[in-house]
N, C-alpha and C positions, 0 to 999 in steps of 0.2 A: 451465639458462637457458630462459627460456622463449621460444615460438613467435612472440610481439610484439617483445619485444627485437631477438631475431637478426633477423627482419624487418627493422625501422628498422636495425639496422647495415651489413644486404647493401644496404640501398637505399644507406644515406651510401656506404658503399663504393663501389658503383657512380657515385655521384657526385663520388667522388675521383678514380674510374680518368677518368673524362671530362676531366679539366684537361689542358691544354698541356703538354707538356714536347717536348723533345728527344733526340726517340727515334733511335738506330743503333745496328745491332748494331758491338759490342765485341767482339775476339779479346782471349784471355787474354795473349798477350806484347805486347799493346797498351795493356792497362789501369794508369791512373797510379793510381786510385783504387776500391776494391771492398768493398761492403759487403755484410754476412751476416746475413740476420735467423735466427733460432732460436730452438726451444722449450727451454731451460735448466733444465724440472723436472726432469729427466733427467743424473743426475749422468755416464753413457754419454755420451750425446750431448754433453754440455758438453766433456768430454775429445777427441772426436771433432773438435768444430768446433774446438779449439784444434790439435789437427793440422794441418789443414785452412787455419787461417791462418798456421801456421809454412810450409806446402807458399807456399801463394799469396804470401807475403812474397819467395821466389823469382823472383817474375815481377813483380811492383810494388813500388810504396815505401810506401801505406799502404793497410792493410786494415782494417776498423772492422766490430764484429759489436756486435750490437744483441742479446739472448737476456731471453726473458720465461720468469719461473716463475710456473705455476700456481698460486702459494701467496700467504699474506699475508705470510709472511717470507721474506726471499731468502737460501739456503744462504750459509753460506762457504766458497766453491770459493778454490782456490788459483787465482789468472789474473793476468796484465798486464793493471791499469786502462785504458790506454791502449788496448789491442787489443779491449777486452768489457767493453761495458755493461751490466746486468741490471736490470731491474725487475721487481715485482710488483703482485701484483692492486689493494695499499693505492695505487698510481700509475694507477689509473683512475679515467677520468671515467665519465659513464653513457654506455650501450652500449656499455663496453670499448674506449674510445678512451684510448690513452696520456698522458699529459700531464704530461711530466717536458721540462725544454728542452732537455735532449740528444738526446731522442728529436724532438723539432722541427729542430734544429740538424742530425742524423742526416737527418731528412726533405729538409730544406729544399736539404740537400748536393748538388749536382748530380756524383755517382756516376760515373763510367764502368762500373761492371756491381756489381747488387744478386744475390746468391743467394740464395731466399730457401729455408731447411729448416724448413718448418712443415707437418710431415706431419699434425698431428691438426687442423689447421685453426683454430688460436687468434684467435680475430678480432681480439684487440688486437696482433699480429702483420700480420694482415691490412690491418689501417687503414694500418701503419706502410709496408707493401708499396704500398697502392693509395695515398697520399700522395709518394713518394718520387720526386722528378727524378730519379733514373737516369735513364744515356742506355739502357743493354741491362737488364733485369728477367729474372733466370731462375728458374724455378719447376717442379715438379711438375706434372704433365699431369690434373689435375683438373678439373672443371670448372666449380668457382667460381673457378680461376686463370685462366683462359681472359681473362675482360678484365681482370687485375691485370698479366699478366707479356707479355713480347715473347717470350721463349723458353721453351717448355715441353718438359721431357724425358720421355718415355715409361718411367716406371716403377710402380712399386706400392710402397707402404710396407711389403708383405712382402716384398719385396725386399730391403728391410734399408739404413737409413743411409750406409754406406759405398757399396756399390752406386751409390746415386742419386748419391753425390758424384764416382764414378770416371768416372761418366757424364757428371755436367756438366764435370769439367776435359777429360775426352775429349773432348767436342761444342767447348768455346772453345778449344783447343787447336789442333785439326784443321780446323775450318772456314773 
């Protein structure tokens, strides 16, 4: 990707994180509705976030994961359509903005808490983070996340997947 591109996208970016919404933070036994953005090139991680909303199905009634592959065709993972949407790279516009109406429909959702696991930084991942009505936004303690999310958790991607996730239902759980 080049140096112009990613530019024009951190700026739209930044110009999505500035919109309105209605932001509070969210406990996790309070949440009616929770959605999970994820990177899905990763046959690992796919399996992982499906955990993860078996676990959170627990504590609400609907959970909605949104996962992009880096690819122009999207694996065939065994999942519940209903719980996990997938797109791929052929469902972008220019600068890596998604553009499938679920993924709008996804956005437009006003959330009670968004997670988002997009550890390599996927920007069409990120458009869908920095567009999203959530009321609570949790994220990765990065610092192109800083103006996308409300809640950022101190880890490192060496830290490993699970790690970060035991850490965000620790932090909404307890707080």
């Amino acid at each position: 990707m080049n140096f112009l591109i990613k530019y024009i996208a951190a700026y739209q970016i930044k110009k999505l994180c500035a919109l309105p919404r209605n932001k509070q933070f969210v406990k996790l036994n309070d949440a009616k509705t929770i959605g999970i953005l994820f990177d899905a090139t990763d046959s690992n991680t796919f399996e992982t976030v499906k955990k993860l909303i078996e676990r959170l199905k627990e504590y609400t009634k609907n959970v909605h994961a949104i996962g992009y592959v880096d690819e122009k065709i999207t694996p065939n993972y065994s999942y519940i359509k209903t719980d996990i949407d997938l797109f791929n790279k052929k469902e972008l516009k220019s600068f890596y903005q998604p553009q499938s109406p679920y993924i709008k429909t996804f956005m437009e959702d006003e959330k009670d808490l968004l997670i988002d696991i997009n550890f390599n930084n996927k920007l069409p991942l990120q458009f869908i983070a920095a567009s999203s009505k959530a009321k609570c936004k949790v994220g990765i303690h990065l610092p192109e996340n800083e103006p996308i999310h409300d809640v950022l958790i101190a880890t490192t991607p060496q830290q490993g997947l699970d790690f970060y996730l035991q850490q965000v239902v620790k932090y909404l759980e307890t707080v």
